[in-house]
C-alpha positions in Angstrom: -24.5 16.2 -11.8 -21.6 14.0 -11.1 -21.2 12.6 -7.5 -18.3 14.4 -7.2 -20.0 17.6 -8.0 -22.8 16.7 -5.7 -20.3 16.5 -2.4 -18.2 19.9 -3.3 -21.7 20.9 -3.4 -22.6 20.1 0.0 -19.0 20.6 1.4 -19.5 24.4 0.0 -22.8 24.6 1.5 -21.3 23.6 4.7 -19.0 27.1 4.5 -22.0 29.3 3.6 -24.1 28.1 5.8 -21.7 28.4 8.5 -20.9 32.6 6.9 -24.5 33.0 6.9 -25.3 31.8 10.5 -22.1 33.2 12.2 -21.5 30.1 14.1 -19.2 26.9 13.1 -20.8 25.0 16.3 -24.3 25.3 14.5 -23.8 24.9 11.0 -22.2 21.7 11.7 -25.2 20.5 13.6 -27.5 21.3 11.0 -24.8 19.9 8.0 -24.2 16.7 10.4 -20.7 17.1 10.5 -17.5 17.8 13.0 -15.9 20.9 13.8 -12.6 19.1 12.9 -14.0 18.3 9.1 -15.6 22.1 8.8 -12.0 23.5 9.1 -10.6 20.7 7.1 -12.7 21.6 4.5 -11.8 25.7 5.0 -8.6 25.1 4.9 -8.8 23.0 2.1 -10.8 25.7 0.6 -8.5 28.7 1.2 -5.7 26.9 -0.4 -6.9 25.5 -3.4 -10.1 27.1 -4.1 -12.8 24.7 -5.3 -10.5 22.1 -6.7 -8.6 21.3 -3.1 -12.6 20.4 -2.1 -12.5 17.5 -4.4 -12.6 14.0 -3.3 -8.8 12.1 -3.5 -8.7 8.4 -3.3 -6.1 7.0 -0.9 -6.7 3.3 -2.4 -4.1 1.8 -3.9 -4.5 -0.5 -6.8 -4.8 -4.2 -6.5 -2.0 -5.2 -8.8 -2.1 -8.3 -7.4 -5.1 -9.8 -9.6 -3.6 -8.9 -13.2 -2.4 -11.3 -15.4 0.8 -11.5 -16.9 1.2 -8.7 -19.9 1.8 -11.8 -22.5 -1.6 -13.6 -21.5 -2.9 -9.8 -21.8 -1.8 -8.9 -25.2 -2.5 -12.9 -26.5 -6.2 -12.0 -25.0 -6.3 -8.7 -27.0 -5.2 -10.0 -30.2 -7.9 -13.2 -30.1 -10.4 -10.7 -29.1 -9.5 -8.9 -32.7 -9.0 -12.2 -34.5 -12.3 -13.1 -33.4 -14.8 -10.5 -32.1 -17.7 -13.2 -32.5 -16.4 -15.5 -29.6 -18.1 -15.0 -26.0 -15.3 -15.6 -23.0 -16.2 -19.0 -22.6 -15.4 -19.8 -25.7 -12.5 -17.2 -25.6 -10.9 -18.8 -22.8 -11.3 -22.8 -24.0 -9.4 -21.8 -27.5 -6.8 -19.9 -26.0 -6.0 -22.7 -23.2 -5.7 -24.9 -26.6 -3.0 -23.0 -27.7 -1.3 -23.3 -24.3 -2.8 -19.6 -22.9 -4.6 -20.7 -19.7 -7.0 -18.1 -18.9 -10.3 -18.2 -16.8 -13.5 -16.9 -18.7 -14.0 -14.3 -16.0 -10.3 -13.1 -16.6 -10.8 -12.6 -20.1 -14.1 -10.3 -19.2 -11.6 -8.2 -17.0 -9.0 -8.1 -20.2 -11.9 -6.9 -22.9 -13.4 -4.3 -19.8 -9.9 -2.9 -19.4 -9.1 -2.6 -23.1 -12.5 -1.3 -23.9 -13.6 -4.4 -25.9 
């Protein structure tokens, strides 16, 4: 069971319980939760069934620490030239052929391309 699964779970719980004991006030003191979240999750529940009760991220991506899309694609195409080479040694052939790179930035290359 997926973490996701495990809070719709809980946040369904939280409705039945509440059905079963006829009282909002009490099944959020048992559940440990507010009022205001109870009917945020009814409403959410009445709307979009099960789905709405998933979890949404509101994070934004942090753009900021990529590296350029050449270094990128000059990263990928080493990693296939030669699959042998940790990213130490990754990183001090490439800044020979005028790619500088960090060792750590090539790990974050190979984890996002699935190398």
């Amino acid at each position: 069971m997926t973490t996701d699964e495990k809070l719709i779970k809980n946040k369904l719980g939280l409705l039945q319980l509440a059905a079963y004991l006829k009282s909002v006030s009490e099944a959020c003191r048992v559940m440990g939760c507010s009022r205001d979240t109870f009917y945020r999750i009814k409403k959410a529940h009445e709307e979009g069934g099960i789905e709405a009760l998933r979890e949404t991220s509101r994070r934004r991506p942090n753009l900021r620490n990529r590296v350029a899309e050449d270094i990128e694609q000059a990263v990928v195409a080493f990693a296939f030239e030669n699959p042998s080479f940790g990213q130490k040694r990754a990183s001090d052939t490439l800044r020979l052929r005028g790619v500088f790179i960090s060792a750590a930035g090539i790990r974050c290359v190979w984890l996002r391309h699935g190398k």
